[in-house]
C-alpha positions in Angstrom: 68.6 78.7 171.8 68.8 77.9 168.0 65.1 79.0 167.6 65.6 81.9 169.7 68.3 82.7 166.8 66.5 82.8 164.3 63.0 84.0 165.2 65.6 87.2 166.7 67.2 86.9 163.0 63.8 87.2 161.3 62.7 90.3 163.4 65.8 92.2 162.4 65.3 91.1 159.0 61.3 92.5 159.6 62.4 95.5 161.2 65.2 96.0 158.1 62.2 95.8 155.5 60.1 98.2 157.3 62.8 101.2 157.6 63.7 100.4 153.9 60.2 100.7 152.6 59.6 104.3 154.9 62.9 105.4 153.4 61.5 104.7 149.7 58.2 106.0 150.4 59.9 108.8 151.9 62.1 109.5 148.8 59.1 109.1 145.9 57.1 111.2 147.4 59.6 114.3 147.9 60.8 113.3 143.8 56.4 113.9 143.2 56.6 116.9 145.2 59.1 118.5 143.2 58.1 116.6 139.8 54.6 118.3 140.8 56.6 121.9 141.1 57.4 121.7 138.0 54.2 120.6 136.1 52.6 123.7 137.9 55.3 126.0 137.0 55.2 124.9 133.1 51.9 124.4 133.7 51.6 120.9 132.3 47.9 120.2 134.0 48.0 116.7 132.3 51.5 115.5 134.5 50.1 117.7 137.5 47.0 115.5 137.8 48.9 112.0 137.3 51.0 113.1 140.2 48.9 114.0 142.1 47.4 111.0 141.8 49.8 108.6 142.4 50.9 110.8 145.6 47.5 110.4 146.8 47.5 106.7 146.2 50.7 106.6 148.2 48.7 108.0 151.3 46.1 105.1 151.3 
């Protein structure tokens, strides 16, 4: 029953990891979005390109 325990314990504990790291994924990519907003409304080309560059390593 003990072993039962904890290989349930380390699923939740998997299963914990896994929503946390979608939720931060999640959030950095909506903070590039708008950080990308506004390089293209300034029209800072340099910050646009670095964005969009870490955005589209991101999505690998």
């Amino acid at each position: 029953m003990d072993k039962m325990k904890v290989t349930y314990e380390a699923m939740l504990g998997l299963a914990a990891e896994m929503v946390l790291d979608e939720a931060f994924k999640k959030y950095r990519t909506e903070q590039i979005y708008k950080a990308i907003d506004r390089a293209l409304a300034s029209g800072d080309e340099d910050t646009f390109y670095r964005l969009a560059k870490e955005l589209n390593e991101m999505r690998k």
